[in-house]
C-alpha positions in Angstrom: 18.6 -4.9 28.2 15.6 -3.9 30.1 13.0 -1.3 28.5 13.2 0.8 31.4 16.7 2.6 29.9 15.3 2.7 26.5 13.6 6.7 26.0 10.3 6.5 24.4 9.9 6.2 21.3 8.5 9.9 19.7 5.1 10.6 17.4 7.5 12.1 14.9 11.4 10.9 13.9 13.7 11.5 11.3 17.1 9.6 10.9 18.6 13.0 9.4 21.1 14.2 11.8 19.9 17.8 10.3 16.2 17.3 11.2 14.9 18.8 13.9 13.3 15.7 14.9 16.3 13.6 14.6 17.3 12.0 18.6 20.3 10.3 18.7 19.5 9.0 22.1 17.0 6.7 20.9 19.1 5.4 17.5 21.6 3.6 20.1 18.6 1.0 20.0 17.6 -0.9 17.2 13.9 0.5 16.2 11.1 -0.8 13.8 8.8 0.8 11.5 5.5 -1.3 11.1 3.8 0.1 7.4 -0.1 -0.9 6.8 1.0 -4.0 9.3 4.1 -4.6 7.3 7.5 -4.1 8.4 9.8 -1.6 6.6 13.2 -0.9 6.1 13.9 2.1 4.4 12.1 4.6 6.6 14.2 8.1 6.8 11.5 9.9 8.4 7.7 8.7 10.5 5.1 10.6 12.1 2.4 8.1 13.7 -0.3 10.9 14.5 0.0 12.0 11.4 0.1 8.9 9.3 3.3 9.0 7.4 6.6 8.0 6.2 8.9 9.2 3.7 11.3 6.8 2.2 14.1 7.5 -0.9 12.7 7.1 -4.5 14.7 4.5 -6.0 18.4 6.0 -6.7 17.2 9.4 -7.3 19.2 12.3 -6.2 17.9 16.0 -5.7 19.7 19.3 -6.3 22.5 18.9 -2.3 23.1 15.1 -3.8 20.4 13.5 -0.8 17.9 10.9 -1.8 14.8 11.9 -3.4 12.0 11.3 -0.8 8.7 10.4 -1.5 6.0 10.3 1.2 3.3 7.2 1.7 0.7 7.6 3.6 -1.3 5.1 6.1 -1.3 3.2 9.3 2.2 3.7 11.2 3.4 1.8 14.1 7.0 2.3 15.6 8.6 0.1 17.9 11.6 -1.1 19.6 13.4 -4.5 18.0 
C-alpha cells in the first residue's frame, strides 16, 4: 500500500467514536504514537501542537463505566506503521 491513499495524519485524534476528533477514515491504517521518543500503546487520545496524550489509568472506571484517563504531557510524534 502506497502512502498516497493513506489521509494525513491530524494535529489532534481521539480513538472515541464519540469525540469530535475521532476519523474513522484514518483508523483503517495501522498508526503509531511516538511518546518522549518512545513508542506507545495505549494512546486513546494525542494532540502534537499541543504536546499531549491521554491514556487509561490502570483499571479505573469513572461514573458512564469508561476508563479513567489521565493526561501526560511531552514531545508527541504520530505516524503511520
Amino acid at each position: 500500500m502506497s502512502d498516497t491513499t493513506r489521509p494525513e495524519l491530524p494535529d489532534h485524534l481521539s480513538i472515541d467514536p464519540r469525540s469530535k476528533h475521532y476519523n474513522a477514515a484514518i483508523f483503517e491504517h495501522d498508526i503509531g504514537i511516538l511518546f518522549n521518543g518512545k513508542e506507545r500503546n495505549d494512546v486513546e487520545e494525542y494532540c502534537v501542537s499541543e504536546g499531549w496524550i491521554k491514556v487509561p489509568a490502570g483499571r479505573t472506571l469513572d461514573r458512564k463505566g469508561q476508563p479513567l484517563m489521565i493526561k501526560l504531557k511531552g514531545k508527541v510524534e504520530a505516524f503511520y506503521k
